[in-house]
TORKOLKOL-851493 format. One record per residue (C-alpha): residue number from 0; residue in three letters; y negated, z negated, x. Coordinates in steps of 0.2 Angstrom, whole numbers, always signed. Example, Ala and Ser with C-alpha at 12.3 -4.5 7.8 and 13.67 -1.06 7.14 Angstrom:
# residues 2
NODE_num_residu_c2_c3_c1
NODE_0_ALA_+22_-39_+62
NODE_1_SER_+5_-36_+68
END
This chain:
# residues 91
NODE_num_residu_c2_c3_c1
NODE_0_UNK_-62_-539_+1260
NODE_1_UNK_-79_-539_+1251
NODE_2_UNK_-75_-522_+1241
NODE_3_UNK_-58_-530_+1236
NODE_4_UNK_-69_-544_+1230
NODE_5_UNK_-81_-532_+1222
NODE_6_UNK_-67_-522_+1214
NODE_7_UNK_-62_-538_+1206
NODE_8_UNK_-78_-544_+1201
NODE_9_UNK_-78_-527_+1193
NODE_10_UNK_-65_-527_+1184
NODE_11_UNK_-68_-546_+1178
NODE_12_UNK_-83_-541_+1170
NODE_13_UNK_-75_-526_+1162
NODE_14_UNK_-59_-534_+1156
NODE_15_UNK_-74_-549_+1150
NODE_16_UNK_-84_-535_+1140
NODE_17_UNK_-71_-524_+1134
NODE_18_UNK_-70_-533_+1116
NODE_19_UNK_-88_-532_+1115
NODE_20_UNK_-86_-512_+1116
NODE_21_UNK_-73_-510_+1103
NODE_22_UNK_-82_-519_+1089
NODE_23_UNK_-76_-512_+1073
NODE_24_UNK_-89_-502_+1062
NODE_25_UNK_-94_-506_+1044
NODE_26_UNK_-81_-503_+1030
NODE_27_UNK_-86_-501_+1013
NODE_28_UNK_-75_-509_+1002
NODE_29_UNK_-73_-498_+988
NODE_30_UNK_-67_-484_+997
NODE_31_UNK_-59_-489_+1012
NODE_32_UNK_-38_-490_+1014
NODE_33_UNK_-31_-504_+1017
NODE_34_UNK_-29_-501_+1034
NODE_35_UNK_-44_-495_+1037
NODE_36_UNK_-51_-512_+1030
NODE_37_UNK_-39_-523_+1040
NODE_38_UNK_-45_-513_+1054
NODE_39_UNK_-63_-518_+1053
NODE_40_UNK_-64_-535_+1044
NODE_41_UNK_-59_-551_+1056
NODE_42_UNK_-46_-560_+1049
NODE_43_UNK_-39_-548_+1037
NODE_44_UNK_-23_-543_+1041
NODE_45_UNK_-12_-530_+1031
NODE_46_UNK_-6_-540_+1015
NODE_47_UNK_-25_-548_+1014
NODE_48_UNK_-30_-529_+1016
NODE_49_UNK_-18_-523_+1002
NODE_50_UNK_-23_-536_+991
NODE_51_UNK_-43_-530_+992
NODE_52_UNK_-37_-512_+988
NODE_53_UNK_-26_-520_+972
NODE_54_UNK_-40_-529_+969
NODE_55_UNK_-51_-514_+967
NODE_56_UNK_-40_-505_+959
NODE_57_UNK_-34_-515_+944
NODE_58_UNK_-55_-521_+942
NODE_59_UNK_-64_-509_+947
NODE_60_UNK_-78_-508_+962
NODE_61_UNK_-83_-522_+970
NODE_62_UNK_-102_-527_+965
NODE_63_UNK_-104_-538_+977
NODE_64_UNK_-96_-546_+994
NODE_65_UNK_-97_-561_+986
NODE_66_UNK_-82_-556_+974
NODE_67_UNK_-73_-552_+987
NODE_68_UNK_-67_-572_+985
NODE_69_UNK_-58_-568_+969
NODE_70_UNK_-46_-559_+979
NODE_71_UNK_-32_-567_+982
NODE_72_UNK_-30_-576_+1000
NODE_73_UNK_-51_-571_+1003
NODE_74_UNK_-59_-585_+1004
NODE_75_UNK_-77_-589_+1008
NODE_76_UNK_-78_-590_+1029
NODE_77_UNK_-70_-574_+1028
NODE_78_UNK_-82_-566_+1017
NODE_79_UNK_-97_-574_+1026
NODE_80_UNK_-90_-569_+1045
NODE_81_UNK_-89_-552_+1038
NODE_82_UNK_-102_-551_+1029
NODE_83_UNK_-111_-538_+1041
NODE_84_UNK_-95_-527_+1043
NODE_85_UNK_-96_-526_+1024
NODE_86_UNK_-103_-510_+1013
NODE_87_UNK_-102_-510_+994
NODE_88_UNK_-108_-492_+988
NODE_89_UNK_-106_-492_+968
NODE_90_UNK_-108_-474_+965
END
């Protein structure tokens, strides 16, 4: 009985954690797919995804994470709980 209860309480805990260990790594904006950013940003779906890339494409790099609110659908809470999954390398 208590190593069912222990069992559980592991699995609890590891079920509890399990998001924690799959955090998505840093993306930088200006090379990533869209996948790979709707991958790593919270929030940003696909089409949000697709628009950053058409974005970038039709303006050119991003300069700062800030203009990332010019994209369509991006506004600022999404920027700013991002804002540490985000990489801008100029080049």
């Amino acid at each position: 009985m208590i190593k069912r209860l222990l069992s559980a309480a592991a699995l609890v805990g590891t079920l509890m954690l399990s998001p924690l260990s799959f955090a998505a790594e840093p993306v930088d904006i200006n090379k990533a797919t869209a996948a790979e950013i709707a991958t790593s940003l919270n929030g940003v779906g696909p089409s949000k995804a697709e628009a950053i890339v058409a974005y970038r494409e039709a303006n050119g790099p991003f300069v700062s994470v800030d203009q990332l609110t010019d994209v369509k659908g991006i506004g600022a809470a999404t920027v700013e709980k991002n804002r540490t999954q985000i990489i801008i390398e100029t080049r």
